[in-house]
N, C-alpha and C positions, 0 to 999 in steps of 0.2 A: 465691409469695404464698399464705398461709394462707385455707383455707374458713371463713367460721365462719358459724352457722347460732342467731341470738338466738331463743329462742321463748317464746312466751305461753302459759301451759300450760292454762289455765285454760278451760274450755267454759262456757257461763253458761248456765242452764236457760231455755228458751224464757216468754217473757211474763213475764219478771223485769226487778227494777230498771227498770219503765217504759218497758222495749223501750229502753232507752238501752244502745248499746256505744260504749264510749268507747277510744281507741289507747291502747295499752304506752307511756305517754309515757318512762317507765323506760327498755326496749329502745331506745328512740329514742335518749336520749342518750348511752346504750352503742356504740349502733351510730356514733353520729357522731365517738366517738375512736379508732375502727379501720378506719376505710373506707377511709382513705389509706394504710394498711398490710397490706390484708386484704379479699378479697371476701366481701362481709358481705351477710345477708339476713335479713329478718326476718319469723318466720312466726306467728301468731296462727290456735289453736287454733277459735276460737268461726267461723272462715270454712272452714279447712281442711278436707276429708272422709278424707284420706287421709295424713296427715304424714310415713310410713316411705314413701312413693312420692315423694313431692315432697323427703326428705330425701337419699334416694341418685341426685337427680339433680345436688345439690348436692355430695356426697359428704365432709362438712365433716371437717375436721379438729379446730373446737370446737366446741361446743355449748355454749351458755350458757341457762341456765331462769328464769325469774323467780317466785319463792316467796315472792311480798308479802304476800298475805292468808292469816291463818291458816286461815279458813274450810274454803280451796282448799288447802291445806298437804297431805294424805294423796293428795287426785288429783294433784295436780303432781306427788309421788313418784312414783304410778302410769306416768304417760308419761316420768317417768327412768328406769324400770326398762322398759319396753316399749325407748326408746330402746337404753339397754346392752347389749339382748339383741342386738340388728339392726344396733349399729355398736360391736362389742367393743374395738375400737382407739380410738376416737373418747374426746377427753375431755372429762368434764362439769363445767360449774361452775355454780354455781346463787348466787345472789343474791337482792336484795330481805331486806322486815323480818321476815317467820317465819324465811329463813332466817340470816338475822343473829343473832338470838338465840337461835335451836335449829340452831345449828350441828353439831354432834355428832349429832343426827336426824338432820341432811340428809347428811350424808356417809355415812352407810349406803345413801344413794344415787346417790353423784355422785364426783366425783374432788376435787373443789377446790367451799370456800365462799367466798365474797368478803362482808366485813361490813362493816355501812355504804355510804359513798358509792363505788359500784362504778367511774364513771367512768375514773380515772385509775389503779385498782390492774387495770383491766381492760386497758388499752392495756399499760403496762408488763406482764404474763403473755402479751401476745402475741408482745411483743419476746423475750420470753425474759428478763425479768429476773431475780436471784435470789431463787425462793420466800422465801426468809426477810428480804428486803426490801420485798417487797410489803405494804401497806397494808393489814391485815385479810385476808389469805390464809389459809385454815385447809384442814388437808391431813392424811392418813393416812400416818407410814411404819410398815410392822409391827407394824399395831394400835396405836400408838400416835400419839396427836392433837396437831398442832403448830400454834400461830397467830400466825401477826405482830401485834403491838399496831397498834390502829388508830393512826393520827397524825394531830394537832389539823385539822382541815379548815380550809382558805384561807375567811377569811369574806365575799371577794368573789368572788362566785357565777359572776361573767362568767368566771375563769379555766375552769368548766367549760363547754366547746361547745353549743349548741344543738339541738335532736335532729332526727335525721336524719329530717324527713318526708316529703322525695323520694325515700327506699328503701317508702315506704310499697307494699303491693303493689294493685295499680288495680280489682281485684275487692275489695277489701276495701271497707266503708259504715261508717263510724264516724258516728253521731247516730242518727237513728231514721229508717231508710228505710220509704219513697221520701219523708220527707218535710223533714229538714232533718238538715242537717250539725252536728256538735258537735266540738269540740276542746278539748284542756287546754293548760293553759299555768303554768310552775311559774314563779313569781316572786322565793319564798323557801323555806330550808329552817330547820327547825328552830322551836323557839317562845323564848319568852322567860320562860315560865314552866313550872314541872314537875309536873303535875295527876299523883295518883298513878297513873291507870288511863291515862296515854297511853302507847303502844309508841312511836309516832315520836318523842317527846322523852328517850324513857330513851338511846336510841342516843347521840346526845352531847349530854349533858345541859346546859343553858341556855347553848346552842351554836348563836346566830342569824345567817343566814347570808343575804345579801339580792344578787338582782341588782340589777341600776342600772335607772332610770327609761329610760335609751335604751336598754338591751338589749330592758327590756320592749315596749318601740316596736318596735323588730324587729321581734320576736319577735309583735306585732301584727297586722303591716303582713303577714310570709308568711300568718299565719292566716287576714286578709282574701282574700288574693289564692285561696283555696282554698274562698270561696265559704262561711265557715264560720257559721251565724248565732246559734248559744250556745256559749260556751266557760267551759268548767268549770275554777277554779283551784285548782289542787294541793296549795296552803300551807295547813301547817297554823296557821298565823294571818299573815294577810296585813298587819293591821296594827301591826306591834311597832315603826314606825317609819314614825309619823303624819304626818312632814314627805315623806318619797318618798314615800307613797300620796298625799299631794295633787301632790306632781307628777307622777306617774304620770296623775292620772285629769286634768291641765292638758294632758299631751300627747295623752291619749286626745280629749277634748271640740275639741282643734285641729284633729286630724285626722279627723273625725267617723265614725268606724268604725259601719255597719250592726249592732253584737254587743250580744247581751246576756251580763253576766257571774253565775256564781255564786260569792264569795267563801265562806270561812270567816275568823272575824276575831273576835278577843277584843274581849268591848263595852267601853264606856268612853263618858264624858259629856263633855258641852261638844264645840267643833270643828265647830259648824254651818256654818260655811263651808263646811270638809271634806267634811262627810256629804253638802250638798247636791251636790256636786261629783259625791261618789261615784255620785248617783243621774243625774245629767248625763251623766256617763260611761258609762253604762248598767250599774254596780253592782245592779241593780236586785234581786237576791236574795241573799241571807248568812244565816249561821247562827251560832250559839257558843253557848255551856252556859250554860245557868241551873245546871243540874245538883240543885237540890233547893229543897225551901222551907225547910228546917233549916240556919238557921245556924250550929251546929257540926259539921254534915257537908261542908258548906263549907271551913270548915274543915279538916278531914280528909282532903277530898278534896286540899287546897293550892289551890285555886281562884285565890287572893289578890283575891277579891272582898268592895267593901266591905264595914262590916256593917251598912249601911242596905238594909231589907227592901223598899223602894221603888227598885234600883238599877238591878236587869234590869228594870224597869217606864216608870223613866225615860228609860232608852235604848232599850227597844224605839220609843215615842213622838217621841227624838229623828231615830230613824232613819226613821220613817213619815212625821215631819208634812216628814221633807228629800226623803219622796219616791221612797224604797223600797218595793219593792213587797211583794217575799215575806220575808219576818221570820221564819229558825227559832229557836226554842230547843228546847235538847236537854235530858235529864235522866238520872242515874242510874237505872234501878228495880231492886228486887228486891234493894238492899244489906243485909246481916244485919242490920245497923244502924239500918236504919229501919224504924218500926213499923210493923203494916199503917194504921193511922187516917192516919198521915202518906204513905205510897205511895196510899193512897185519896183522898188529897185533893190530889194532882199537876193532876188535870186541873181543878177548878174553881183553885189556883191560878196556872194555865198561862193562863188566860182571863183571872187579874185582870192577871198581867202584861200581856196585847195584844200577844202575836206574832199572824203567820198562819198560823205551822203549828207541831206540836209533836213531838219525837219523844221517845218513852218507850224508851230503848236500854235493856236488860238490862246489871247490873254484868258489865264486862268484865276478868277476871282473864289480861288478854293478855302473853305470855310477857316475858319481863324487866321489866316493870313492878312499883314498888315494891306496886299493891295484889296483883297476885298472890303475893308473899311474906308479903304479912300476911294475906291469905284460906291461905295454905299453912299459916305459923305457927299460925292458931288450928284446924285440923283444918276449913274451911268450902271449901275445895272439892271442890266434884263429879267424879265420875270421867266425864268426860265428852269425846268423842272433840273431835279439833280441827276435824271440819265443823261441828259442833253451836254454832258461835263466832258463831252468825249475826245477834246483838242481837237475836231471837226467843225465846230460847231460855234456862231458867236456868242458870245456870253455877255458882253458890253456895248455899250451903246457908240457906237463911233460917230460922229457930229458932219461926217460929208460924204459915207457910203451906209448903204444897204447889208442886209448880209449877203444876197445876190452880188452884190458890186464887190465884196471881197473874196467871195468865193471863185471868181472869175481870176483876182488879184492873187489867189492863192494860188491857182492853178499857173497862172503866168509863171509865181518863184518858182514852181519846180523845173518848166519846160524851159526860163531863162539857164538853171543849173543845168540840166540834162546834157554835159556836150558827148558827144562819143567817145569820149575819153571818161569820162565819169560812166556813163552807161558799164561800160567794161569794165572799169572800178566796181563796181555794184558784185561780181563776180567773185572777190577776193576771197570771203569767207567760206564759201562752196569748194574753193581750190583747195585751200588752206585746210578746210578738214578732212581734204586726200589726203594731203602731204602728211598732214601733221598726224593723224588720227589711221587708224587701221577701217576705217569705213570705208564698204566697196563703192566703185566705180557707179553701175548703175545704182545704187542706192542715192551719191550727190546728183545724179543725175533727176532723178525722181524729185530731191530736194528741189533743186531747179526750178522745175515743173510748177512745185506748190506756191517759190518765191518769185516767180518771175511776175506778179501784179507788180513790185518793187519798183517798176518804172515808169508807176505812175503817184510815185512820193508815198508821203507817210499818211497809212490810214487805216492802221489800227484795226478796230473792230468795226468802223462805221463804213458803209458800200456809199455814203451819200454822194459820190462822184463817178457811180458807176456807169450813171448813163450819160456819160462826158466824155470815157476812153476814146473812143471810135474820134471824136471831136478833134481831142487831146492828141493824138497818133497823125492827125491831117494838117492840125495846125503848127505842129512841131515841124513837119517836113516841108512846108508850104511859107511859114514864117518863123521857123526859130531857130534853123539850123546852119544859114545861112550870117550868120551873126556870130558862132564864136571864133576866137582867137585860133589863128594856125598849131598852138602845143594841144586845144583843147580837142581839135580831130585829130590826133594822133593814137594810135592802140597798139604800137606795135610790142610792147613791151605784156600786156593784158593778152595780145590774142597768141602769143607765143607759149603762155602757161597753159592757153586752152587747146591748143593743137597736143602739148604736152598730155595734158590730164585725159583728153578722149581718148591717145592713142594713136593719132594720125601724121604723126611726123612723117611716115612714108610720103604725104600728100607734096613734102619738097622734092622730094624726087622726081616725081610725074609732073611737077611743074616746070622743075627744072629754073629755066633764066625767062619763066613768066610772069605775066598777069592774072589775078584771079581779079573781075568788076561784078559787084551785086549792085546793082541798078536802081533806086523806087521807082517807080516811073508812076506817072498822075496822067493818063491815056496814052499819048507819043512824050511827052515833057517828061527829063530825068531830074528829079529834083535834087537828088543825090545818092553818088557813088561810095561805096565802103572798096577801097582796092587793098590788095593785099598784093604785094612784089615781090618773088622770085629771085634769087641770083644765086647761081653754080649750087646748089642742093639747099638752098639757106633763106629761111625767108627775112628779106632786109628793108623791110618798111610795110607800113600801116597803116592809112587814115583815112579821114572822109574828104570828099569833096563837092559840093555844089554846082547845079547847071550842067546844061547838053556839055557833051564831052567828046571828043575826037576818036574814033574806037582806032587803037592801039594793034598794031599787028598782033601781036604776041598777045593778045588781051581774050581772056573766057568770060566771056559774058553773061550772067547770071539776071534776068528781067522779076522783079516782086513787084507788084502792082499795089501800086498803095491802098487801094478799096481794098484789096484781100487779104492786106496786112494788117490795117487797122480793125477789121472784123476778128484776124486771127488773134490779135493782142487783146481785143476786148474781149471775148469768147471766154466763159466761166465755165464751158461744158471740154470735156477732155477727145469728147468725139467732135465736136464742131470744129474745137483745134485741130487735129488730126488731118479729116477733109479739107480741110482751106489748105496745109502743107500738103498736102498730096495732091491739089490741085494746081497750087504755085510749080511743083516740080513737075507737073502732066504739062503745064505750060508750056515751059523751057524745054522740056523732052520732044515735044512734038512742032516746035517751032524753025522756021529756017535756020536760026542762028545755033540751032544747037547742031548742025553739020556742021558749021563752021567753027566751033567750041570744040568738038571731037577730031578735025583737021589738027587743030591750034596745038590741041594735047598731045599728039602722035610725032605732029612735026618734028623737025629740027631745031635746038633754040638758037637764038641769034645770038653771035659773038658778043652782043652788045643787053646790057638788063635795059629790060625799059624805064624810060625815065621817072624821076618820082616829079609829080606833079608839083611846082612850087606853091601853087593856091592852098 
C-alpha cells in the first residue's frame, strides 16, 4: 500500500485574517478518495514546527501540495523545493487554482500538476492509471510539457466523496482558539455567471455544479457532532439554484443545528420567504459584489446585474428586514478605468446602499482570468510579485494616481462608510453567536477583543495600513463624522442587544429618566457625543452627535480624549490597551465632573426625559 503525505503548505502570519484558521477542506476531499487505497495523512503547515521530521517518519511515497492562493503561490514552491531536496525519490504533485493555471510555473517544481477538480484524476494516478488519461495531468518528459484535456465535470457533486475529517490530526484547532471551532462546508462548485476578474469560474466556465440538499444534511449533521459553532461556505455562489437553497435551509431549521453560517451568493430580489428562511437557518452573514457605482463598469466587468441603480440597495434591505445580520458588499477599486471622483465616492455610495460591511478589494488581475488579458493587452499591468496578490495591494496601472494617492482613496471608502450606526452593525455576528450558539459569554467577549481591528475595513492578512490607525481614529473624528446622515447616527436598536448580551440591563434602572454623554474631546473641543437616553427604566434612544454641546441637567458625562483613544484603537499589545482604558477611566474618576456624575446618579429624575437632540 502506497504512503502518501497531502500537505498545506501555506504558514499564515500570526494576528491575521482574525486569528481565524480554517482546515485544507481541499486536502480533505483528496484525502477521502485514497484512504482506501493508500495510507494517507494530512499535514498543515500553519501547526507543524518541523515537517522533514514528521515527513520521514511517514516516508511517503507521494506528496501532494496545495497551490490555491496566488498570494501563497512563491512560498508553497519554497517548501516543494525544501521537500525535493530531503525526499529525491518521492513524487510531487501540486494542485489547487494558482496551480491550475500556472501550470508550467509549478512544474519547475514538482513532478505532476493536476488541474481543476483534483478528486478523482488524484485517485486514478495512485492506481497507476495512464498519465495521458488522466484528467488534467500536466507532466515534464525531456523538457518538454504534456497535458491531458480536463474532462466536462459530472455536475452532480455527490459522485465526489466527502472530505476526510477523521484523518484530521487532533493537535490541530481549526476556529479561533481556545475559543470556538469553525469549519467549511462546500455545497457547490462553480458559478453561473462569468465576472471577468474571477479565477474559480475561468476553470470551467458557466460550469455549475451542486450537491443535493441531503448530502448537505450530512454533511451538517458530522460538522455538528464536532462541536463546531461557525462554518464558513466555500461556494462561490451558493445561490444559482434558489429552489435547493430553500430546501436546504427547510432541512437545516428541522434539525435545528446550534451554527452560524457565512455564505457568498449572488444577490437578487423578491423570494422573501427564501431569504427569511435563510436567516432561520442561521444564514446570518453573506456577501457578493456590488462591485462599483458606474454602470458600465458593470458592465465590463460582465456583472449581469440589473441597470437599476437602486438594485444592490434593494436587496441589501430585502435581506436585513428577513433578518440577516452581516451584509457584505464587495467592490472593485483602483480599476484604470475608473476615475479617481468615482473610486472617491465608493464609500458614501456603499452607505447609501445599507450593507454592514464593505470591502474595497483592489482590481485583481488573477492568472487565467479574462481581465488579466485585457490589463496584459493594454500594457496596465504591474510587474508585481505573486505575494503582493493580497487585495491590499495595486496590481494595475492607474493612469492619474499613485499607489500612494489610492491608498489614501482607499482609506477615505472605509471612514466615508464608517457611520455609527454601521460601527455597531459590525457587532452582529459576536451577538448572534450568543444567542444562537451555546458559546460563553466571556469567550465572544474575548472574540471581540481579536476582531475589533474590524474598524479599520478589510485587511486581511496585510498590516500595510497599520501605521495609519492612530491617523485614521483623528481624522474620522475631526473630519468624517460630522457628514453622515441623521438614521446613520443612530444605535439605539445595536446598543440594546449589547446591554442585553453583557448583562447590564440593571444599568436602566440606576439611570432611570437620564442621560448617559461619552464625550471625544480633541483638548477643550467635543467633537463628538455618543448619548444614550433614559426614560422610566427603558432606555429610548441612541446616537451620535457633533460639536460642543449644552451639558444637560440630568446628563453623566463620560470625557475620552481623542489622543488616548486613537493610541488605544491602534494599540496591537493587549497591555497597552489595558493602560490607556484604565487611564481614560482614572481620568473621569478623579475629575470634577465626576462629583457631579455621581450627584446626577443618586439624584431624583426629572418628571420630564431629556430631550433627544434633533441634530
Amino acid at each position: 500500500m502506497k504512503k502518501i503525505a497531502l500537505i498545506y503548505p501555506t504558514q499564515i502570519l500570526p494576528n491575521s485574517f482574525y486569528n481565524f484558521i480554517l482546515p485544507p477542506l481541499g486536502l480533505e476531499r483528496i484525502a477521502a478518495h485514497v484512504e482506501d487505497i493508500a495510507n494517507v495523512k494530512v499535514f498543515d503547515l500553519r501547526f507543524e514546527t518541523n515537517i522533514i521530521s514528521a515527513l520521514k517518519k511517514l516516508s511517503p511515497d507521494i506528496i501532494g501540495i496545495n497551490v490555491k492562493t496566488t498570494m501563497h503561490a512563491l512560498s508553497n514552491y519554497d517548501v516543494a523545493d525544501t521537500l525535493r531536496q530531503n525526499f529525491p525519490t518521492t513524487k510531487i504533485i501540486m494542485g489547487g487554482l494558482h496551480a491550475t493555471h500556472c501550470y508550467e510555473e509549478a512544474l519547475d517544481h514538482c513532478d505532476y500538476v493536476i488541474r481543476g477538480d483534483g478528486e478523482l484524476s488524484f485517485r486514478e494516478y495512485v492506481l497507476g492509471k495512464n498519465l495521458e488519461d488522466i484528467s488534467g495531468l500536466c507532466y515534464r518528459i525531456d523538457g518538454k510539457t504534456y497535458c491531458s484535456p480536463l474532462k466536462n465535470p459530472n455536475k452532480n457533486l455527490d459522485v465526489i466523496l466527502p472530505p476526510a475529517r477523521h484523518l484530521r490530526n487532533k493537535n490541530y484547532y481549526y476556529g479561533i482558539k481556545p475559543l470556538f471551532k469553525i469549519d467549511l462546508l462546500e455545497t457547490s462548485r462553480g458559478c453561473t455567471h462569468i465576472c471577468t476578474f474571477c479565477s474559480p469560474a475561468s476553470t470551467y466556465p458557466s460550469c455549475y455544479r451542486l450537491h443535493s440538499p441531503e448530502y448537505v444534511l450530512r454533511e451538517l449533521r458530522t460538522i455538528a457532532t464536532r462541536e463546531v459553532k461557525f462554518c464558513w461556505l466555500t461556494d462561490d455562489h451558493l445561490g444559482g439554484d434558489l429552489d435547493r437553497l430553500e430546501k436546504i435551509c427547510d432541512l437545516i431549521i428541522n434539525e435545528q443545528f446550534q451554527i452560524i453560517f457565512f455564505a457568498f451568493i449572488r444577490p437578487f430580489l423578491g423570494r422573501i420567504e427564501l431569504k427569511q428562511k435563510m436567516a432561520k437557518a442561521g444564514f446570518l452573514a453573506i456577501s457578493y459584489g456590488a462591485e462599483s457605482p458606474d454602470q458600465a463598469q458593470l458592465i465590463r466587468y460582465k456583472k449581469g446585474h440589473p441597470s437599476d441603480s437602486c438594485f444592490i440597495k434593494n436587496v441589501n434591505k430585502e435581506f436585513r428586514d428577513a433578518g440577516i445580520i452581516h451584509i457584505g458588499n464587495s467592490f472593485v477599486f483602483g480599476d484604470p478605468f475608473d476615475s479617481l471622483e468615482t473610486i472617491s465616492k465608493i464609500g458614501e455610495h456603499a452607505r447609501f446602499l445599507g450593507a454592514s460591511y464593505i470591502e474595497p478589494l483592489y482590481a485583481q488581475p488573477y492568472p487565467g482570468t479574462s481581465y488579466r488579458e485585457e490589463m496584459k493587452e493594454k500594457n496596465m499591468l504591474l510587474d508585481r510579485p505573486w505575494s503582493d496578490f493580497t487585495e491590499a495591494r495595486l496590481l494595475v496601472k492607474h493612469p492619474d494616481a499613485t499607489e500612494e494617492d489610492l491608498r489614501v482613496l482607499r482609506i477615505k471608502i472605509w471612514l466615508d462608510f464608517l457611520s455609527p450606526k454601521k460601527f455597531f452593525m459590525q457587532l452582529g455576528i459576536p451577538l448572534a453567536l450568543y444567542k444562537r450558539t451555546s458559546i460563553s459569554r466571556i469567550k465572544i467577549i474575548l472574540f471581540l477583543k481579536r476582531v475589533e481591528k474590524v474598524i479599520f475595513g478589510c485587511l486581511l492578512e496585510d498590516k500595510i495600513y497599520q501605521n495609519c490607525y492612530e491617523k485614521m481614529v483623528n481624522d474620522y473624528f475631526k473630519l468624517y463624522i460630522n457628514k453622515f446622515e441623521k438614521e446613520e447616527m443612530e444605535f439605539k436598536e445595536q446598543l440594546i442587544e449589547i446591554l442585553n448580551f453583557l448583562g447590564l440591563n440593571f444599568i436602566k434602572k440606576i439611570f432611570k429618566s437620564k442621560s448617559l454623554e461619552i464625550r471625544i474631546n480633541d483638548k477643550e473641543t467635543s467633537l463628538a457625543t455618543f448619548i444614550v437616553i433614559f426614560n422610566k427604566h427603558e432606555l429610548t434612544d441612541a446616537y451620535a452627535a457633533t460639536g460642543n454641546r449644552i451639558e444637560q441637567k440630568n446628563s453623566i458625562v463620560f470625557i475620552v480624549p481623542l489622543k488616548l483613544l486613537a493610541k488605544r484603537l491602534a494599540s496591537e499589545s493587549y497591555l497597552n490597551q489595558t493602560l490607556i482604558e484604565a487611564l481614560i477611566v482614572a481620568i473621569n474618576l478623579f475629575s470634577l465632573s465626576s462629583f457631579k456624575n455621581l450627584k446626577t446618579i443618586f439624584s431624583k429624575p426629572n418628571l420630564q426625559a431629556p430631550k433627544t437632540d434633533p441634530s
